[in-house]
N, C-alpha and C positions, 0 to 999 in steps of 0.2 A: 625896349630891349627885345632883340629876337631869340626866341626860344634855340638852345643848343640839345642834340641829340645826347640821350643816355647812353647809357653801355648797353649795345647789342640792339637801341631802340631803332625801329624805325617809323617812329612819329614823334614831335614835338610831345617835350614833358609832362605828362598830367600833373595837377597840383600834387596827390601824393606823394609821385615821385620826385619832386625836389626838396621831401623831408627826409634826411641822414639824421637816424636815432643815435643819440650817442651811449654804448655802450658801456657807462662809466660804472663798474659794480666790480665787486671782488673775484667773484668766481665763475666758474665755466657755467655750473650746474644756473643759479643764475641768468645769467647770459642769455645760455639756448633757452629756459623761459620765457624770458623778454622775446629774444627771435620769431619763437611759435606762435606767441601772441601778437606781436606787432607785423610779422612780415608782410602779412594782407594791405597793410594801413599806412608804409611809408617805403623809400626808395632805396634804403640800404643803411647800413649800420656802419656805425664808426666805432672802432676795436683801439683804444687805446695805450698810453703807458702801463697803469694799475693792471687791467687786464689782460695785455700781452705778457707782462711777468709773470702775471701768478697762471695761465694756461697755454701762453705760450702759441706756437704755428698751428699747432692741433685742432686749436677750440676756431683760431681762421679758417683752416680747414674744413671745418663743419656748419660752420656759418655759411658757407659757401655752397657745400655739397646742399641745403636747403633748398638753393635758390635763388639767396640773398648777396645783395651788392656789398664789399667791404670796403670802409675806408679805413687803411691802416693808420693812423695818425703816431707815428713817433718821433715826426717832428728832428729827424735827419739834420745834426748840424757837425760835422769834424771835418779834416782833408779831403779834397776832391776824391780822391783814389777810394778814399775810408766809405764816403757815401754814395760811391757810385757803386761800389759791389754790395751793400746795403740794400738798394734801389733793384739792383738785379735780382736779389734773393725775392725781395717782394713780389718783382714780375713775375719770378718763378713761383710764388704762390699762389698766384694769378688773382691777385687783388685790383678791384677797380683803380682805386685812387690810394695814393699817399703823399707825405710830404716831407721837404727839406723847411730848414730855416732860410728865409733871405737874406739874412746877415751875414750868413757862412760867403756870399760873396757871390760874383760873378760865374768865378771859375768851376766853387763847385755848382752853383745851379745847371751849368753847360754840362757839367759829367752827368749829372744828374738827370737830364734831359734824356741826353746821349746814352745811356746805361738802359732806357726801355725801351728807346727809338725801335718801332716795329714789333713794341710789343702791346696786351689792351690795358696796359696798367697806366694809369694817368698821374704826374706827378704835377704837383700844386705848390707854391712856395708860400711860408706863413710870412706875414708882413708884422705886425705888431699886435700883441696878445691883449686880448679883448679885458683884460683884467689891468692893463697896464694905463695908466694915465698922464699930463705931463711929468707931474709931479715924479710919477717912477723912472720915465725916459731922462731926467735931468740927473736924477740921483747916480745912476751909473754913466752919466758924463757924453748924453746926447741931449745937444742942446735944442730940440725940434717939436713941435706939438707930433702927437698918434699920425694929425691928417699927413705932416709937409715929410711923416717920416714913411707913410704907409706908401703914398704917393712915389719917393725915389725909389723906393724898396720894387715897390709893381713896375714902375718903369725897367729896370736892372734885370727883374724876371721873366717880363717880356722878350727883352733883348738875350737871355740866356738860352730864351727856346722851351723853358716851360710850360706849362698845359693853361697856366692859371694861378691864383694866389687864394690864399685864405684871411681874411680882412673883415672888422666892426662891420657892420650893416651899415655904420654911419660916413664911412669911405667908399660905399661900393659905388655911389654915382659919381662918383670922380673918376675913379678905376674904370666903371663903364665906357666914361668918355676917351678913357686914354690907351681902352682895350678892348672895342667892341666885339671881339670875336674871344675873350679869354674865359675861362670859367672861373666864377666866384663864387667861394663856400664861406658864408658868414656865422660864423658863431655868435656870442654873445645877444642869440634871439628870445627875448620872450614875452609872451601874451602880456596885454592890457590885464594890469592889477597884480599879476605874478612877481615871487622874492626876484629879488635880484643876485642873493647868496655874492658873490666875487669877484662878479661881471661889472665893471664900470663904463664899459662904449655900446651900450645895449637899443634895440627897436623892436618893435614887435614882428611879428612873422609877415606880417601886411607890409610895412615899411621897409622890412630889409628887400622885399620882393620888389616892390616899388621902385626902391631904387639899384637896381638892375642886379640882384643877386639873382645864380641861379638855383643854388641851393642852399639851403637853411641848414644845423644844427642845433639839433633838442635836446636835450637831456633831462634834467630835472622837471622839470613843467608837465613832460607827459610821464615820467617814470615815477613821480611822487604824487600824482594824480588820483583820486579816488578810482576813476575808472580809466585806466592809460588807452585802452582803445578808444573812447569818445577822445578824450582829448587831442587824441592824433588828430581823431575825424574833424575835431574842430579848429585845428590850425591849418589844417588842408582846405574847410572852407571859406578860413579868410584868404589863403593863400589865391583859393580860385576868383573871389573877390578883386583882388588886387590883380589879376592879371584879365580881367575883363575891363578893368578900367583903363 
């Protein structure tokens, strides 16, 4: 896997930087906590559903004014039209990365492209939710494993003009081969011997890296850690691990 520039980088990614903490807590006050403490020790923060509700553009906004890289993650799924000026307002927040759903389809992925074109906000398309398994893809009446579904889904996002997908750690070498120049944000990562809490398609920070993710998301593992600054420190050294090899 060849290393893909950051936002604003100009040198290939340090291990750090391809850790996105996930922001997953209730409130602001919160939040800019976690920020101050962890901004040194990984590559940007992902601001999600819970959190954008209850703080809303503001607490984006200061995440930012820090320093800090945001991934907006709301996960964008209605009419082309609906999430292409969704997708604008982000740019206009000037967040690094966010995302549509894949499923929402071709069409909107291409508005959704099209809506930041030219701008530095990066849009990703989620492929299938790292908590989902066959068993859940059948119940609502797709008949496909995670892989053969994650797989059309990235090819679709490809061809749409999106930035990249977001995908199990356990598809990302497939994805790799079918997108060598796309960016992949894997969730569902966590350390050797860590819960597993809701994640079902999970690998550890070594292996999602391995197989050609470029960036990771953490959440609980470092946020419920005795000490969440080592524990960064220590998934960034296996991440360096894994890319020495």
């Amino acid at each position: 896997m060849g290393d893909r520039l950051g936002p604003g980088k100009a040198h290939p990614l340090r291990a750090k930087e391809r850790i996105i903490f996930a922001l997953d807590v209730p409130d602001a006050t919160t939040a800019l906590g976690l920020v101050k403490k962890l901004g040194p020790h990984v590559g940007g923060f992902k601001v999600g559903m819970e959190l954008f509700t209850a703080a809303g553009p503001g607490l984006v906004e200061k995440i930012m004014s820090r320093g800090a890289n945001v991934f907006l993650d709301l996960k964008f799924h209605d009419i082309p039209n609906t999430v292409a000026g969704a997708l604008r307002s982000a740019a206009g927040l000037g967040v690094w990365l966010t995302n549509v759903h894949a499923l929402g389809g071709y069409e909107m992925m291409r508005h959704a492209a099209e809506a930041v074109s030219g701008r530095d906000t990066k849009v990703i398309a989620v492929t299938v939710l790292t908590s989902s398994d066959e068993a859940t893809l059948n119940r609502v009446g797709i008949p496909h494993t995670p892989g053969q579904l994650v797989q059309t889904l990235a090819t679709l996002a490809k061809e749409a003009g999106v930035d990249g997908v977001v995908a199990s750690p356990l598809e990302a070498k497939k994805i790799r081969e079918l997108w060598p120049d796309g960016m992949i944000v894997t969730p569902g990562v966590r350390p050797a011997g860590a819960d597993m809490g809701d994640q079902k398609r999970v690998a550890t920070p070594a292996g999602a890296i391995g197989n050609g993710a470029d960036y990771i998301v953490v959440g609980r593992p470092i946020r419920e850690a005795d000490d969440c600054v080592k524990a960064a420190n220590d998934i960034a050294l296996e991440i360096s691990g894994a890319l020495a090899n």
